[in-house]
N, CA, C and O atoms as a GROMACS GRO file, in nm:
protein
  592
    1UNK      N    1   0.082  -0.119   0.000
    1UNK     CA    2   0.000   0.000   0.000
    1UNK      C    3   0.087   0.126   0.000
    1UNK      O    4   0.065   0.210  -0.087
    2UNK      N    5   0.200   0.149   0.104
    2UNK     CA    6   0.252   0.238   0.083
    2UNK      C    7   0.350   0.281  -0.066
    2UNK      O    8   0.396   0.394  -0.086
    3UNK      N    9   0.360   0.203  -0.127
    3UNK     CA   10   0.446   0.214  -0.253
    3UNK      C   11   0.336   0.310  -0.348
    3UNK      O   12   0.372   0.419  -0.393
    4UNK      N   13   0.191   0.250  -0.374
    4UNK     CA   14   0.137   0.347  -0.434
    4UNK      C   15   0.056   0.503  -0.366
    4UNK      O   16  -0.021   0.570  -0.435
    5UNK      N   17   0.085   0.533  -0.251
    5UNK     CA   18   0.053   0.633  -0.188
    5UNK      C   19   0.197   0.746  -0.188
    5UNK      O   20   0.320   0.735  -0.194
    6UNK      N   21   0.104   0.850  -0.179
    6UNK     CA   22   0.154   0.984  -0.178
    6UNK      C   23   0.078   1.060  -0.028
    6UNK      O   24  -0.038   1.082   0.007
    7UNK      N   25   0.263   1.095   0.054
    7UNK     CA   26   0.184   1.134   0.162
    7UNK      C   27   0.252   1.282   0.156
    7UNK      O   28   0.363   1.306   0.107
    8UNK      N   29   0.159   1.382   0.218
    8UNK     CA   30   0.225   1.555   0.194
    8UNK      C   31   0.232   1.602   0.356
    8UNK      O   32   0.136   1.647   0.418
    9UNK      N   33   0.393   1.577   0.423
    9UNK     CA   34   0.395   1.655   0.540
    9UNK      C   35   0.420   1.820   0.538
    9UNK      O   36   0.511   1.886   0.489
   10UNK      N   37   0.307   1.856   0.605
   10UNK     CA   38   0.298   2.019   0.589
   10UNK      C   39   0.353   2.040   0.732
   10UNK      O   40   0.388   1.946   0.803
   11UNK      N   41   0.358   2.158   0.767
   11UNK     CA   42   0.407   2.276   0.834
   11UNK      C   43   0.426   2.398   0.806
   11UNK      O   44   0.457   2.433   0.692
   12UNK      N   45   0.404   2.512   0.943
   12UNK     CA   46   0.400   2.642   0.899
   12UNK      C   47   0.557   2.647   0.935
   12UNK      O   48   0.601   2.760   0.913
   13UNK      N   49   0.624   2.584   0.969
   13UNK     CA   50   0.742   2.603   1.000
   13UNK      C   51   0.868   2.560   0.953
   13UNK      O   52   0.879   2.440   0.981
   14UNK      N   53   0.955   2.598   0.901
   14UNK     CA   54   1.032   2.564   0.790
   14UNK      C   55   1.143   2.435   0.876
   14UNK      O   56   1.190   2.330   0.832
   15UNK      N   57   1.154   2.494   1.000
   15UNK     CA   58   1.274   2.449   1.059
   15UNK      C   59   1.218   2.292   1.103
   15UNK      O   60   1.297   2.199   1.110
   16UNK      N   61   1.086   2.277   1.128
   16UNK     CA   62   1.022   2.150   1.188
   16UNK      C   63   1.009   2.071   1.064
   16UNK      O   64   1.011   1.948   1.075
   17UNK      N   65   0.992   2.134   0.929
   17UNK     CA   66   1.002   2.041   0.830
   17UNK      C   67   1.139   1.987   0.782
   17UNK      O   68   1.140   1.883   0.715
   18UNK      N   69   1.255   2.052   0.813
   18UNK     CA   70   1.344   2.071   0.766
   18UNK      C   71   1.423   1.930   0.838
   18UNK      O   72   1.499   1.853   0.780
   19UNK      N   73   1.380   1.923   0.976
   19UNK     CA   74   1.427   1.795   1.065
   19UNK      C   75   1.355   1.701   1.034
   19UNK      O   76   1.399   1.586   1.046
   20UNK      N   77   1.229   1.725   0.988
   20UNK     CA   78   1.137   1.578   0.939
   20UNK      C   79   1.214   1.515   0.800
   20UNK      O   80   1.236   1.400   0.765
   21UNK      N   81   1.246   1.649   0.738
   21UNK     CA   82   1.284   1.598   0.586
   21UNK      C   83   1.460   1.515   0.624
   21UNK      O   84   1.504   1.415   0.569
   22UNK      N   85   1.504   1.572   0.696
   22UNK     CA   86   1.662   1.487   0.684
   22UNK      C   87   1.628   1.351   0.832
   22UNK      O   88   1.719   1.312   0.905
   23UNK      N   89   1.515   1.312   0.842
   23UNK     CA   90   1.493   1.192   0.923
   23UNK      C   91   1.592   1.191   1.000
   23UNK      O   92   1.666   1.097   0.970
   24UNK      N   93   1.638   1.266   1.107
   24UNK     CA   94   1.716   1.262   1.206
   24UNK      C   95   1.694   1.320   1.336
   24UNK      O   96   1.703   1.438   1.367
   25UNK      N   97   1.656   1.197   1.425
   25UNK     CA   98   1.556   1.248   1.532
   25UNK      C   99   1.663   1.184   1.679
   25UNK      O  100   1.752   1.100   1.673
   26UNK      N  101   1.617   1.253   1.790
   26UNK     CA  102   1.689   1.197   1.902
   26UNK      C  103   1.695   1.057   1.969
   26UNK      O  104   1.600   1.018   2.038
   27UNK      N  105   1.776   1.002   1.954
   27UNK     CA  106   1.728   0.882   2.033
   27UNK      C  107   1.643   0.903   2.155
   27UNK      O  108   1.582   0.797   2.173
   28UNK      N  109   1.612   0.989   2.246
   28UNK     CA  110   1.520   1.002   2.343
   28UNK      C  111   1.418   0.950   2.316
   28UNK      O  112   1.361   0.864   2.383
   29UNK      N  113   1.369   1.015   2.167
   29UNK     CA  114   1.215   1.014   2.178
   29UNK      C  115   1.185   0.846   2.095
   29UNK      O  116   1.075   0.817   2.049
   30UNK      N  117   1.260   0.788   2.092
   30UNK     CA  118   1.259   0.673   1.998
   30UNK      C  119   1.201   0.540   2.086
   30UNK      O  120   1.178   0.435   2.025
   31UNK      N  121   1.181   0.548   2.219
   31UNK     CA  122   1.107   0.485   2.322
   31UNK      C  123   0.972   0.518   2.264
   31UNK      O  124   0.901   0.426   2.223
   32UNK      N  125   0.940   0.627   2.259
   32UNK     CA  126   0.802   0.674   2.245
   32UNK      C  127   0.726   0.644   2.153
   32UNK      O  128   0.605   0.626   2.161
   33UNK      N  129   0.827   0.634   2.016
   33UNK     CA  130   0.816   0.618   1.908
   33UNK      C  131   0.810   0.468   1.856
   33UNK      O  132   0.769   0.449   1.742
   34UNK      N  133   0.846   0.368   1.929
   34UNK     CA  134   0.852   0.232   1.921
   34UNK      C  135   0.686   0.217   1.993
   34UNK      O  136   0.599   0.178   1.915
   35UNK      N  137   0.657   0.238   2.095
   35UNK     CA  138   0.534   0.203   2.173
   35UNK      C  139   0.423   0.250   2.063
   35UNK      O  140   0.324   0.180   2.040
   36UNK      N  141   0.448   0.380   1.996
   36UNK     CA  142   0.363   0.422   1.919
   36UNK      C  143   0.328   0.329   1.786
   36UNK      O  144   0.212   0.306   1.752
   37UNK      N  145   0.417   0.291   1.731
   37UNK     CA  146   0.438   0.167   1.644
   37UNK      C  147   0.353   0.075   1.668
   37UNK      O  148   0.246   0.046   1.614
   38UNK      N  149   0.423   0.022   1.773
   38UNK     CA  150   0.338  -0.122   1.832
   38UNK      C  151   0.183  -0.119   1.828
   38UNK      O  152   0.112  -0.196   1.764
   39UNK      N  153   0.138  -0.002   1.918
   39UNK     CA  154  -0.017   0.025   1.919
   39UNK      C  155  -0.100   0.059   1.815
   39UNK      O  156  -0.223   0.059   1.829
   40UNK      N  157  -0.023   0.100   1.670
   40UNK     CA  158  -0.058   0.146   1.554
   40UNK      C  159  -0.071   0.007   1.466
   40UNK      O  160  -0.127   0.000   1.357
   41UNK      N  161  -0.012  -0.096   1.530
   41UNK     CA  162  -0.002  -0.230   1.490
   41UNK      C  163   0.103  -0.312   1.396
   41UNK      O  164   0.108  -0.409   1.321
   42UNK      N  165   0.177  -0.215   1.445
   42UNK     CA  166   0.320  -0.244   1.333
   42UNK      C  167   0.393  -0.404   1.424
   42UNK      O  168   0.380  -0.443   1.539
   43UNK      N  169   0.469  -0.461   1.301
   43UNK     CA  170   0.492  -0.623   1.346
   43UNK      C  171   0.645  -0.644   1.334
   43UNK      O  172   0.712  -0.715   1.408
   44UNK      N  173   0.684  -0.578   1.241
   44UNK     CA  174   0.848  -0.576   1.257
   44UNK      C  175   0.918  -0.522   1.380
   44UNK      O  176   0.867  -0.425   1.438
   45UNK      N  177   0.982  -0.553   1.407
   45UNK     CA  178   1.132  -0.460   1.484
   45UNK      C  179   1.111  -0.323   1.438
   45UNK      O  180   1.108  -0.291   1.319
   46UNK      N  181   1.093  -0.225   1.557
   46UNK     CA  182   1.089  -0.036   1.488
   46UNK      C  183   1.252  -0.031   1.452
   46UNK      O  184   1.295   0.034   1.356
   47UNK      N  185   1.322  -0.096   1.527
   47UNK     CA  186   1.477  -0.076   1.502
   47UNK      C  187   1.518  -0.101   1.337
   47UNK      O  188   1.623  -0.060   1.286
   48UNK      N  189   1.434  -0.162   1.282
   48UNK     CA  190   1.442  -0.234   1.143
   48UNK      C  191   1.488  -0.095   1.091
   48UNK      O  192   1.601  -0.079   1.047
   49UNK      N  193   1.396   0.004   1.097
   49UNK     CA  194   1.360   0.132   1.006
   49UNK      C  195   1.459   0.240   1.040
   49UNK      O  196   1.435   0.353   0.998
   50UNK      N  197   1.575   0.215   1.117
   50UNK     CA  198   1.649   0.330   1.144
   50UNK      C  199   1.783   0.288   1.230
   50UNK      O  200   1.782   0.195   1.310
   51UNK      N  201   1.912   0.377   1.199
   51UNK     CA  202   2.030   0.319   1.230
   51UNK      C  203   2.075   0.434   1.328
   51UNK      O  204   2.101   0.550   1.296
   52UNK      N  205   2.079   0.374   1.459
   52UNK     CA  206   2.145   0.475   1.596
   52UNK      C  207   2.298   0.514   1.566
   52UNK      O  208   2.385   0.454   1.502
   53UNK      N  209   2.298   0.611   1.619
   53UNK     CA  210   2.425   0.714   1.586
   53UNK      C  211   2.438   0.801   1.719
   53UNK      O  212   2.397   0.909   1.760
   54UNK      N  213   2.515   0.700   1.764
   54UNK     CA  214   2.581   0.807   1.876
   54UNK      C  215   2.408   0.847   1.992
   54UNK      O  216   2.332   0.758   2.028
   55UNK      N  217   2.391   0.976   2.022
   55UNK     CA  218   2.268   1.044   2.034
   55UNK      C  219   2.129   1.049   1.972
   55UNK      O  220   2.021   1.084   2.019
   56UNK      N  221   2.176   0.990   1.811
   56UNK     CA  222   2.034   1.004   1.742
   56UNK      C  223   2.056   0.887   1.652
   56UNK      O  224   2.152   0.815   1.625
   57UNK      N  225   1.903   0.893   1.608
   57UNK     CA  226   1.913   0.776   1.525
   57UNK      C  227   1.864   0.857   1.371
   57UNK      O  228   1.798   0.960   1.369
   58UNK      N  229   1.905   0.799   1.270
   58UNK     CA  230   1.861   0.831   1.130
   58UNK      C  231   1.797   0.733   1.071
   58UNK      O  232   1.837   0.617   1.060
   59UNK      N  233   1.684   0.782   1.027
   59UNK     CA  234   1.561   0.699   0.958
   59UNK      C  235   1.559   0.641   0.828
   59UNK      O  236   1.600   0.719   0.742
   60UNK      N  237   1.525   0.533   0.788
   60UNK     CA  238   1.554   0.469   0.653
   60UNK      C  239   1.534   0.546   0.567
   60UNK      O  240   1.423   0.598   0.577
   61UNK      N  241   1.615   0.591   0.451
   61UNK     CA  242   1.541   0.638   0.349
   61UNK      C  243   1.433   0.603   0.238
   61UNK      O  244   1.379   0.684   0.164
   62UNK      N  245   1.416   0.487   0.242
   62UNK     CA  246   1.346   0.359   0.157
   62UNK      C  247   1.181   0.478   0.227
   62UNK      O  248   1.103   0.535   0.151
   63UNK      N  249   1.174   0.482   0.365
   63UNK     CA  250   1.066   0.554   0.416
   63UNK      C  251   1.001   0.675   0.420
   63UNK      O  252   0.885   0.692   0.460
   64UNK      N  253   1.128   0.819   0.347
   64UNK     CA  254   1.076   0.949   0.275
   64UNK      C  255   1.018   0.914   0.125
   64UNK      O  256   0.936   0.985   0.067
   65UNK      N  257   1.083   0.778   0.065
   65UNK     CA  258   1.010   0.797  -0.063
   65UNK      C  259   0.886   0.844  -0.101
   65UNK      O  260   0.912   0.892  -0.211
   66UNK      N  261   0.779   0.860  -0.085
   66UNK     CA  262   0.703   0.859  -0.074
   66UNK      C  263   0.636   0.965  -0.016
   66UNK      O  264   0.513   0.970  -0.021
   67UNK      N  265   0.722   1.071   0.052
   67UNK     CA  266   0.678   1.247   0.144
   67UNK      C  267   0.680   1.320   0.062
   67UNK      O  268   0.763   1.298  -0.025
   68UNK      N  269   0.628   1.389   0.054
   68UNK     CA  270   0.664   1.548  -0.024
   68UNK      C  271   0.635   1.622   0.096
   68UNK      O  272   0.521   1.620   0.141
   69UNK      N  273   0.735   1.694   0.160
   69UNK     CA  274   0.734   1.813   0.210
   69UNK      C  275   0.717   1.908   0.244
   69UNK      O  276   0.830   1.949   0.266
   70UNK      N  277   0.635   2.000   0.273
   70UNK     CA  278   0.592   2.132   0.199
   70UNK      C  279   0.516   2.224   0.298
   70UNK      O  280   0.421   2.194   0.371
   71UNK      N  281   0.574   2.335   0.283
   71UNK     CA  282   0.558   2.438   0.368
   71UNK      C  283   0.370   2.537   0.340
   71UNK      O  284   0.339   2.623   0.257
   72UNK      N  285   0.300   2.479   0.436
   72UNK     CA  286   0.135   2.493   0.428
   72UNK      C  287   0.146   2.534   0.580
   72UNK      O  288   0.218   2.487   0.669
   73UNK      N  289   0.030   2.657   0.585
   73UNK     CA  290  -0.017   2.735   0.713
   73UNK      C  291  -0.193   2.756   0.724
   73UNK      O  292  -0.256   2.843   0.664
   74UNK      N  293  -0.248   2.660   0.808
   74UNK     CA  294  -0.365   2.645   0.796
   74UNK      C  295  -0.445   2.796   0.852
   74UNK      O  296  -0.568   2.807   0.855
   75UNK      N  297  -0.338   2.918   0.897
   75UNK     CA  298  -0.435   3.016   0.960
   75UNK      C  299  -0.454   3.089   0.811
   75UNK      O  300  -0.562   3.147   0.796
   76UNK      N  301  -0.374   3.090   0.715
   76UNK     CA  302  -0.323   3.190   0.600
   76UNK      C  303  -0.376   3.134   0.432
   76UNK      O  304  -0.432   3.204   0.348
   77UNK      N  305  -0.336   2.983   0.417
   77UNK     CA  306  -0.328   2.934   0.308
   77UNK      C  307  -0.462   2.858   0.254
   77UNK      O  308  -0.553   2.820   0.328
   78UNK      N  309  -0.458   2.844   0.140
   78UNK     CA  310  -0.591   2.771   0.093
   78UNK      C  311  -0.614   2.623   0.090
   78UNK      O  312  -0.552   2.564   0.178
   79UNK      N  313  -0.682   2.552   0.017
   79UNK     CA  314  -0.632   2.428  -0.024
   79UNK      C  315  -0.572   2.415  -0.074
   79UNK      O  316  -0.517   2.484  -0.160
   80UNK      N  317  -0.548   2.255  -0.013
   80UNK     CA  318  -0.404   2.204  -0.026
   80UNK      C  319  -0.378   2.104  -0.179
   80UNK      O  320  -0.277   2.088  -0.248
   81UNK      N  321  -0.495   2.058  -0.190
   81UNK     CA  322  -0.536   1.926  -0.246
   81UNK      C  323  -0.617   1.828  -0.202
   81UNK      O  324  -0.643   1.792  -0.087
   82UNK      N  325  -0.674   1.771  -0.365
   82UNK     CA  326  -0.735   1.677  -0.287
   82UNK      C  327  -0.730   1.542  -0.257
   82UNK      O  328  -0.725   1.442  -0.329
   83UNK      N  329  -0.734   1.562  -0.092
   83UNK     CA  330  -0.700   1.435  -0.010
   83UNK      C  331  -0.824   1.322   0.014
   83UNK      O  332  -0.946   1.313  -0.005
   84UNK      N  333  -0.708   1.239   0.069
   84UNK     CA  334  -0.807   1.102   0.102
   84UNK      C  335  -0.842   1.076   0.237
   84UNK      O  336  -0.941   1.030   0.295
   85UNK      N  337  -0.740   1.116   0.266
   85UNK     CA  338  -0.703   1.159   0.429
   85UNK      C  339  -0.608   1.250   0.491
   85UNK      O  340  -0.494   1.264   0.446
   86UNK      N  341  -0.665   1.333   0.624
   86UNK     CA  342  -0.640   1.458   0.671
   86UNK      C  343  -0.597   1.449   0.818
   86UNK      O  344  -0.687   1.461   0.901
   87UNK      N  345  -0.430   1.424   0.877
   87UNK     CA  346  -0.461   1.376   1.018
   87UNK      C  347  -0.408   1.531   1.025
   87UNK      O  348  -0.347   1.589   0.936
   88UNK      N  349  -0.451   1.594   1.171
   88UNK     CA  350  -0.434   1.700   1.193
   88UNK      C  351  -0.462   1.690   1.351
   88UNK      O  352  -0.563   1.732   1.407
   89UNK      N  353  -0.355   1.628   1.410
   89UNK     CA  354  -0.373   1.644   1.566
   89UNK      C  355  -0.313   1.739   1.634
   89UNK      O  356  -0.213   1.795   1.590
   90UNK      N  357  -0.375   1.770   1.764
   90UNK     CA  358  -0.390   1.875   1.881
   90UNK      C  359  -0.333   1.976   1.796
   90UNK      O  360  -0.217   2.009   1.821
   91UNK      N  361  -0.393   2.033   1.699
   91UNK     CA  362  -0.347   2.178   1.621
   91UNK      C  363  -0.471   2.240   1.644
   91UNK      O  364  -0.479   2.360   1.667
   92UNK      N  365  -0.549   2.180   1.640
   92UNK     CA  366  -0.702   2.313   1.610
   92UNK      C  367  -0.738   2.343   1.817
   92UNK      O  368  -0.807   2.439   1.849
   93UNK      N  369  -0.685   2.256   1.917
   93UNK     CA  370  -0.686   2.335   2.058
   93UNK      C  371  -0.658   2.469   2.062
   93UNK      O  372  -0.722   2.552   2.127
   94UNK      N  373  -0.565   2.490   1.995
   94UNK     CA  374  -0.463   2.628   2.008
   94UNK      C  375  -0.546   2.719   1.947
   94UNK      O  376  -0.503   2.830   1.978
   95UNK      N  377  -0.637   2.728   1.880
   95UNK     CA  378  -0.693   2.773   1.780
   95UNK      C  379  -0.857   2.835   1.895
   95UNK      O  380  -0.904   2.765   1.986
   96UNK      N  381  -0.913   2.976   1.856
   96UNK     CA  382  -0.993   3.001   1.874
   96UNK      C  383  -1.134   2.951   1.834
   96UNK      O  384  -1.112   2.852   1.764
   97UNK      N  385  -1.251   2.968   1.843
   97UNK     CA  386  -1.373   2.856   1.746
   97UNK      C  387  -1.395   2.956   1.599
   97UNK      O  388  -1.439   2.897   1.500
   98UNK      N  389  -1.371   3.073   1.589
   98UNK     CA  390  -1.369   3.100   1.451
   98UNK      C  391  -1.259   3.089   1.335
   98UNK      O  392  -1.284   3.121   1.219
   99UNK      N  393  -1.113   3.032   1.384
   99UNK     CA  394  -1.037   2.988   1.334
   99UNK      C  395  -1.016   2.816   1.308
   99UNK      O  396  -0.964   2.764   1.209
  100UNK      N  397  -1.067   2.752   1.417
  100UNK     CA  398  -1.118   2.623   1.410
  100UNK      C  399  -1.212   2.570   1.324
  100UNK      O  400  -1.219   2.452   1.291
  101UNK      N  401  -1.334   2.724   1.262
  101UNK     CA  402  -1.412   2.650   1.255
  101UNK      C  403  -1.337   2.686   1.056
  101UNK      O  404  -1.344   2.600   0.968
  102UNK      N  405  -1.275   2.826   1.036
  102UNK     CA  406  -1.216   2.815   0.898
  102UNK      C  407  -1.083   2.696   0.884
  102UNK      O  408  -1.060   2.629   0.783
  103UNK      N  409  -1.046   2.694   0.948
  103UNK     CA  410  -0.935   2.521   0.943
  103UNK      C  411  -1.040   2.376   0.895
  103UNK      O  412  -1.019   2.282   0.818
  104UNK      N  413  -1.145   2.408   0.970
  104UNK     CA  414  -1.208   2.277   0.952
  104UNK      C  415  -1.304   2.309   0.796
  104UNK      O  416  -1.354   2.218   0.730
  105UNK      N  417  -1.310   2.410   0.773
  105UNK     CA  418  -1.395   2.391   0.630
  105UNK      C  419  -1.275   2.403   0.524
  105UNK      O  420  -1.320   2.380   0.412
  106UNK      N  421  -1.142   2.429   0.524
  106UNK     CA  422  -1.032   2.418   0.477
  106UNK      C  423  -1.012   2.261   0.448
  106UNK      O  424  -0.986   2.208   0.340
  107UNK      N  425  -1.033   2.196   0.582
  107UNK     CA  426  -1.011   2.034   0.557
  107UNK      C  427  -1.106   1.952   0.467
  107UNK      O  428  -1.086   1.848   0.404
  108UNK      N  429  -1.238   2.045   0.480
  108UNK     CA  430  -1.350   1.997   0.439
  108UNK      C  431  -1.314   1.989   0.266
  108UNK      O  432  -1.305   1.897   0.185
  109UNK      N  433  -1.302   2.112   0.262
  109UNK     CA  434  -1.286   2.168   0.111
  109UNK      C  435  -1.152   2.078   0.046
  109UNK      O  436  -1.154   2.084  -0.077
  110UNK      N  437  -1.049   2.005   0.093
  110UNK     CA  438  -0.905   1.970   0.069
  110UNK      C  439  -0.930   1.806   0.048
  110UNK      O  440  -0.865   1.725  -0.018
  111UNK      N  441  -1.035   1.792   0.119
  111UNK     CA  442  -1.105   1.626   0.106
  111UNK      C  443  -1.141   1.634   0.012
  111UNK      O  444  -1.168   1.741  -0.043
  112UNK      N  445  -1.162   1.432  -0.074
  112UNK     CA  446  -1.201   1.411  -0.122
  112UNK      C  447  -1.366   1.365  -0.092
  112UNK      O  448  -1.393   1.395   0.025
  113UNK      N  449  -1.469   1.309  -0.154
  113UNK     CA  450  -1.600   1.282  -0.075
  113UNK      C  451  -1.548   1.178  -0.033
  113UNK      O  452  -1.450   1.142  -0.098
  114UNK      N  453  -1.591   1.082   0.098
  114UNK     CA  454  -1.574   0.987   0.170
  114UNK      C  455  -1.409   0.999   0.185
  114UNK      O  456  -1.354   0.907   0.125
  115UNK      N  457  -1.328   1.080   0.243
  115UNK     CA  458  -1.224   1.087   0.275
  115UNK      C  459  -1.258   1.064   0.420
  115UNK      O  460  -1.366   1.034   0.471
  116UNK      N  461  -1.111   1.091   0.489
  116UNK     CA  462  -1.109   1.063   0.623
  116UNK      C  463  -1.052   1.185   0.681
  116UNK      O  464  -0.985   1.265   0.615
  117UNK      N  465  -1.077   1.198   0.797
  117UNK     CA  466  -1.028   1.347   0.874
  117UNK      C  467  -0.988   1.274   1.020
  117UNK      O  468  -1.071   1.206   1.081
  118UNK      N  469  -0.882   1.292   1.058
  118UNK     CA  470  -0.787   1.257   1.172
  118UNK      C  471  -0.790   1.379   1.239
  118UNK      O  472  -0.745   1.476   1.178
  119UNK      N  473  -0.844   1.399   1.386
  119UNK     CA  474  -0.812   1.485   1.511
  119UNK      C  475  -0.787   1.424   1.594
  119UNK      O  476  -0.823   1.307   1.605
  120UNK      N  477  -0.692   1.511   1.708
  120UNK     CA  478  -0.688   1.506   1.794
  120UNK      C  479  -0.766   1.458   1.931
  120UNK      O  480  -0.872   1.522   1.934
  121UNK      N  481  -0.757   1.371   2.045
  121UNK     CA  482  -0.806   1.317   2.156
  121UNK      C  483  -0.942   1.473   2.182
  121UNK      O  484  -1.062   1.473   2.207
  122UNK      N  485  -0.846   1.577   2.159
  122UNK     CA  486  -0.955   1.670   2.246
  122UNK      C  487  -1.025   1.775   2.126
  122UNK      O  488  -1.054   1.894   2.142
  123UNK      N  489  -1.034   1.728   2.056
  123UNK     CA  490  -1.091   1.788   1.922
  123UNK      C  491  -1.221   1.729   1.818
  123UNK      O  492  -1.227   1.620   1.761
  124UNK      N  493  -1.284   1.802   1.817
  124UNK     CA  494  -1.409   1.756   1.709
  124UNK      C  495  -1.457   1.834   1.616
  124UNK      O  496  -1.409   1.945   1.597
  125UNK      N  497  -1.549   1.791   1.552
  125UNK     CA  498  -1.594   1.873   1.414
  125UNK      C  499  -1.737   1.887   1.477
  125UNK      O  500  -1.822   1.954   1.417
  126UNK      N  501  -1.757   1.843   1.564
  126UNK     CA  502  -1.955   1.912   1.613
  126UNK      C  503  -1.979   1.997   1.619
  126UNK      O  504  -2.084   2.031   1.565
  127UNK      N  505  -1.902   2.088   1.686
  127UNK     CA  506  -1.929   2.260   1.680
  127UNK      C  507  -1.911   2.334   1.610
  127UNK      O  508  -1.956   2.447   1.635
  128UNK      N  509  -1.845   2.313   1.498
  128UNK     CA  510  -1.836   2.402   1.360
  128UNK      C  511  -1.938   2.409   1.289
  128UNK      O  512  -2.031   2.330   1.299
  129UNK      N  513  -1.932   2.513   1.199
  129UNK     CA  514  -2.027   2.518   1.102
  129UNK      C  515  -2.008   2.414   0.979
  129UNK      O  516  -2.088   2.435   0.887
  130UNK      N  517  -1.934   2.327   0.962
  130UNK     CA  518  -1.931   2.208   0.897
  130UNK      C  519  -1.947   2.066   0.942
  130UNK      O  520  -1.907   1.965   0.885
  131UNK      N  521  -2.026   2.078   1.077
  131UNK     CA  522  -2.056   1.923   1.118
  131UNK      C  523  -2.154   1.861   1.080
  131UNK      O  524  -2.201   1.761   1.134
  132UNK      N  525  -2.214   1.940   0.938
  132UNK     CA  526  -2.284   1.836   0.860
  132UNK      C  527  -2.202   1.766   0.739
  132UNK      O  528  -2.220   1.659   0.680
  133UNK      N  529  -2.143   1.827   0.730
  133UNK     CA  530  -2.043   1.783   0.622
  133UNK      C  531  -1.932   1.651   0.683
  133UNK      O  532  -1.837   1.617   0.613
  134UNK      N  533  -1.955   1.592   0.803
  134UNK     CA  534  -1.875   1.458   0.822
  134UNK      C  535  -1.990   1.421   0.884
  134UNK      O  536  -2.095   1.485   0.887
  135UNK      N  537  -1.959   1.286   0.949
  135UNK     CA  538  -2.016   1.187   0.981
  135UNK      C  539  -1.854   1.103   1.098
  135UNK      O  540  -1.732   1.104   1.080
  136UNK      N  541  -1.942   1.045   1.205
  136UNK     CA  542  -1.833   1.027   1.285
  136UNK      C  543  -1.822   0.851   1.239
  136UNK      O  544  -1.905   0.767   1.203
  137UNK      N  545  -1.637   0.850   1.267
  137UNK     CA  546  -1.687   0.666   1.196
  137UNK      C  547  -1.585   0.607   1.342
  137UNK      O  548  -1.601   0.486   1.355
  138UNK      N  549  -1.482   0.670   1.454
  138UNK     CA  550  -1.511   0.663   1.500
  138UNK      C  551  -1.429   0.752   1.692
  138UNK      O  552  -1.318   0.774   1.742
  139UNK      N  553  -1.574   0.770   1.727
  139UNK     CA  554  -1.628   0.900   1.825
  139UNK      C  555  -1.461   0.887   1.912
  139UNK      O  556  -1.408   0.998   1.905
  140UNK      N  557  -1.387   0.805   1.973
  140UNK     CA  558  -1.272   0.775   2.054
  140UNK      C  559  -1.193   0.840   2.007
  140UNK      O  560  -1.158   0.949   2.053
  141UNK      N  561  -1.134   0.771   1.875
  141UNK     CA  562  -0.987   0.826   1.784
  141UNK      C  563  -1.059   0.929   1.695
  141UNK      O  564  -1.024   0.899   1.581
  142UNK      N  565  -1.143   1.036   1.688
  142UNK     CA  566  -1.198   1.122   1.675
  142UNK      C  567  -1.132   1.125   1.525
  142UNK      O  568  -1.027   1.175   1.484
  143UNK      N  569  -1.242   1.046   1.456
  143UNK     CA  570  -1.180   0.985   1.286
  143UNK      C  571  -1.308   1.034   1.233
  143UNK      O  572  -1.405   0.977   1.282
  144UNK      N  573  -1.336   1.135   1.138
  144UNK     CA  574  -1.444   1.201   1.060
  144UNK      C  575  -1.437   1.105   0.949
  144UNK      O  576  -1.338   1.034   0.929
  145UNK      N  577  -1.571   1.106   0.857
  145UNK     CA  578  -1.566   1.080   0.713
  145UNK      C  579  -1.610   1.201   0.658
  145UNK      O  580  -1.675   1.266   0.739
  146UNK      N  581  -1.598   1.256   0.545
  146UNK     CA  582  -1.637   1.327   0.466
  146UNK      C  583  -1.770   1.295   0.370
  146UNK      O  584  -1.756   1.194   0.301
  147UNK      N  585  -1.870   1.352   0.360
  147UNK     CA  586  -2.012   1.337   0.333
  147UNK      C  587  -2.012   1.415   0.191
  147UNK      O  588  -2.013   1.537   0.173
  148UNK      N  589  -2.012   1.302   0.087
  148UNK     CA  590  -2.047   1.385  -0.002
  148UNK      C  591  -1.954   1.469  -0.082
  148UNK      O  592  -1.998   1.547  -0.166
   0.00000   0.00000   0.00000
C-alpha cells in the first residue's frame, strides 16, 4: 500500500520540516516512538527502520520515498489538495472557534468525498459550522468521514 501512496507533510514552520525531511531524530524520543508503532499495529522490529548514531538515530530512506514536504499554514493558506485523508492532531486546541471552525472547512474543502479526517483526543468537528459535512466513523480516535 505504501508504494502506491503519496503522503504531503505540511508545516507552517520551515525548521520542523526541515528535521522531518533529513529523518534525524533523538534517540530520546525513539522509546516513544517504538510504543507508538506497536499500538498502531506495526509487526516488525521499529529498530528495522532506522540506524542509531551516537545520540540520534537516522531513519531509513526507503521511508521518505514517498513524502513530499511542503511548507502549508492552515491560519493563511488555501487548499491544499485533494486528499483522502487529513490527520491533523492537537493543532485546532490552540486555535480560537472561529479559526477552528475556517481550518475545519479548509479540511472539508481539501477532502475528497468519503475521505477521512484525523483529530486530535480533544478535538471535534460538532461545533463548527461544517458538522454536517462529516459523519463520525469513529467518536474515541476522533476519525471524521467526509459526506459527499
Amino acid at each position: 500500500m505504501y508504494e502506491s501512496s503519496l503522503i504531503y507533510a505540511t508545516d507552517a514552520n520551515d525548521e520542523v520540516l526541515d528535521e522531518a525531511k533529513s529523518g534525524i531524530f533523538s534517540i530520546d524520543k525513539m522509546k516513544d516512538y517504538t510504543i507508538n508503532y506497536r499500538k498502531s499495529g506495526g509487526l516488525a522490529s521499529f529498530a528495522d527502520y532506522y540506524t542509531a548514531r551516537y545520540d540520534s538515530v537516522i531513519m531509513d530512506n526507503s521511508l521518505k520515498k514517498n513524502i513530499v514536504f511542503s511548507n502549508h499554514n492552515l491560519v493563511t493558506d488555501n487548499v491544499f489538495g485533494e486528499m483522502d485523508m487529513i490527520m491533523c492532531r492537537n493543532v485546532l486546541i490552540y486555535f480560537n472557534r472561529k479559526l477552528q471552525d475556517r481550518v475545519l472547512g479548509l479540511f472539508r474543502d481539501s477532502l475528497r468525498p468519503d475521505a477521512f479526517l484525523c483529530l486530535g483526543p480533544k478535538e471535534t468537528v460538532r461545533f463548527s459550522s461544517y458538522s454536517d459535512s462529516f459523519e463520525n466513523v469513529a467518536e474515541k480516535e476522533r476519525i471524521y468521514r467526509r459526506i459527499g
